[in-house]
SEVO-62436 format. One record per atom (N, C-alpha, C): z, y, x. Coordinates in steps of 0.001 Angstrom, whole numbers, plus 500000, padded with zeros to 6 digits. Example, Ala and Ser with C-alpha at 12.3 -4.5 7.8 and 13.67 -1.06 7.14 Angstrom:
REM residues 2
507800494310513190 507800495500512300 507800496700513200 507080497750512850 507140498940513670 507870500030512900 
***
This chain:
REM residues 119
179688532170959553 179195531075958750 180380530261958234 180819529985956856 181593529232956058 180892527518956365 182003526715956584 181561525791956773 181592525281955602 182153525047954602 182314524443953597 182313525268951943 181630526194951790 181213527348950762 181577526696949019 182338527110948515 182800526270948007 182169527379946452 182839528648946606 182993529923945550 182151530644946065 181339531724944996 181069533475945710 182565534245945511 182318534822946234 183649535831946273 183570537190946026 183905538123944871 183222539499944943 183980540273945641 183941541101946187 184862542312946858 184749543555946439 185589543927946140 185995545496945191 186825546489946135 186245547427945962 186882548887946862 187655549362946100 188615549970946641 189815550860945992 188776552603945736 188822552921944363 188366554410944681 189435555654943569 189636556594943860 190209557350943711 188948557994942358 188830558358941058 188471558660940580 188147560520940917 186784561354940779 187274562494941130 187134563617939592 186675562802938825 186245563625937393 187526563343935969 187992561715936376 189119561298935471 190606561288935794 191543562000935058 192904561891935643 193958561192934244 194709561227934961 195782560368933500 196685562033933454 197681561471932525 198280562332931922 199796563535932913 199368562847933951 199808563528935231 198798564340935777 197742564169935586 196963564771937243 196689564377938035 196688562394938298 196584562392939191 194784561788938706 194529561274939773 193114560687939545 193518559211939505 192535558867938278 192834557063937911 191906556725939066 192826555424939440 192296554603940126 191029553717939546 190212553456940203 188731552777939759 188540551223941253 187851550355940805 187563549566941604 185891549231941472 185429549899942992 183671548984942383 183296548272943610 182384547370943119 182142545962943879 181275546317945236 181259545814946108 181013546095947559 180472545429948309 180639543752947739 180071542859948119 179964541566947553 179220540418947765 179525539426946721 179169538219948217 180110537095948896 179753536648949293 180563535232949215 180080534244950552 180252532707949844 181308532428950811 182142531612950089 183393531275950596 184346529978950537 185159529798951337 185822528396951150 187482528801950343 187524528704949298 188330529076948438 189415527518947903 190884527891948469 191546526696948232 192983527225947462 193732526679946879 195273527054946872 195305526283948199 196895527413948319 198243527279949500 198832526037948750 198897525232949962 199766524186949437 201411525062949888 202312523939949209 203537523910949453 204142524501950674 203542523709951506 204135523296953161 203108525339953540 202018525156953525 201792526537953891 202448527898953141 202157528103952122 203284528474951505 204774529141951819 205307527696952518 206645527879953169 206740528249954724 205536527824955123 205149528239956726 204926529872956794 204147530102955775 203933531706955808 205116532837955152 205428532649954208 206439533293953597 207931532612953691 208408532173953651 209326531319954445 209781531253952376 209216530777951600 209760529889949851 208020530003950214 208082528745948741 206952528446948043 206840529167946677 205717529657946856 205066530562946294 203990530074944969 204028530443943839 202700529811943388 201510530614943037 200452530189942842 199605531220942467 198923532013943707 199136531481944714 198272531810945817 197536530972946611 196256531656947354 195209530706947863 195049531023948887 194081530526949638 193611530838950776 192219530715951023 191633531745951709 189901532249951594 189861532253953181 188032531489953345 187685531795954350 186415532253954152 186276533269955327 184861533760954843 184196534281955953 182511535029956016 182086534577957642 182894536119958128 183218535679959787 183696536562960390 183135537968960415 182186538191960132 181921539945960558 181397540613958797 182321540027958181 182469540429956297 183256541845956614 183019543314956109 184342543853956144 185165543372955473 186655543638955242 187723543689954002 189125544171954591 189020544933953778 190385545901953904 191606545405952758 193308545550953357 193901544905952816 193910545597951145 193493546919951013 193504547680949759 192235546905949123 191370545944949455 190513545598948458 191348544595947152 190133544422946507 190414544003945020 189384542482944958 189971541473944676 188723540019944874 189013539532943919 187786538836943209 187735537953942133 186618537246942354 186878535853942060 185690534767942397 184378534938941350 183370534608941389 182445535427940716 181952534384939591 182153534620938602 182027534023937072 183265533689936525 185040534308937112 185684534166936472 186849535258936017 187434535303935196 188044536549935011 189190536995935807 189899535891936462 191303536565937248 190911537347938239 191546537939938859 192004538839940003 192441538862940848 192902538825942211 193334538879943044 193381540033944099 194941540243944425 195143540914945466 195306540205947032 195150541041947948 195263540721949386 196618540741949459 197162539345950715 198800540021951386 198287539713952486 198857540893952962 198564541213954212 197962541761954943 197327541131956130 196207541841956689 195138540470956801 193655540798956985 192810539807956969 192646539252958136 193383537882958253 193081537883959766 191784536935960379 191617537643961163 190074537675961880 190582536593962996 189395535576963127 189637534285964440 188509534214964388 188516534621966057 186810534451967172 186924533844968033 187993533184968452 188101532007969592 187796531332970268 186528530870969162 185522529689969350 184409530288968516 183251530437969124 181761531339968441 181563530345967090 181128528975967903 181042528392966376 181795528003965323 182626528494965179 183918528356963846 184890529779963625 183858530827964124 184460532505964123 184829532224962200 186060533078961578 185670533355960507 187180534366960083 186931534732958956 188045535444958844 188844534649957387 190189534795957652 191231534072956631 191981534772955835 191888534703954332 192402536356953590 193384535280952869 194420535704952742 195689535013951986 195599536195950333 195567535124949220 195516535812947754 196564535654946953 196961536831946267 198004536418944820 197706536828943655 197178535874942368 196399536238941300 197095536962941062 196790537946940388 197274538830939641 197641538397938101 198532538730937532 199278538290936524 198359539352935568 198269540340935222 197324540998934128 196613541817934993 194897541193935249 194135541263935605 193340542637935683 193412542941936783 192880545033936642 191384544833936337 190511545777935442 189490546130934941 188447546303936023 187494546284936639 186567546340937312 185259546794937767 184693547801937859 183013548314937704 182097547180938102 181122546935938109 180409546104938519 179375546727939079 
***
């Protein structure tokens, strides 16, 4: 449970195309949506920022969302009614410590030209 639900959040799977390839052979990458759920969506301030990556960073946020959501660091997120993108750093980390405030914390970096999406 998000205490403070601010955004929906969509979640996009990484998929390996098996019918389309680019001009190599390989199979284009595709992203389709997996889940759509509610979330406490903030920028990294400064000070976190510098706590986590040791410089300040811009263009990154921080998501909380309820603890037993999957998400894998290969997913693909975009808040739902807007066009940017976001990738995962890292790994998603999961805090169960305390039952009533379980949730999981995904650190984001918009993406600068925004990857295409299935819906």
């Amino acid at each position: 449970m998000v205490f403070f639900p601010n955004e929906e959040l969509e979640l996009y799977q990484y998929i390996e195309s098996a019918t389309e390839f680019n001009s190599y052979y390989e199979p284009l990458k595709e992203y389709s949506l997996m889940d759509t759920v509610p979330c406490n969506f903030q920028p990294m301030s400064p000070n976190d920022s510098l706590k986590q990556f040791g410089e300040i960073l811009t263009d990154t946020y921080k998501v909380i969302i309820d603890y037993n959501v999957t998400v894998e660091p290969s997913m693909l997120v975009k808040v739902k009614g807007k066009p940017d993108t976001y990738e995962i750093v890292g790994t998603p980390m999961v805090n169960t410590h305390f039952t009533p405030t379980r949730h999981t914390k995904l650190i984001l970096k918009k993406q600068r030209k925004p990857t295409k999406v299935m819906v």
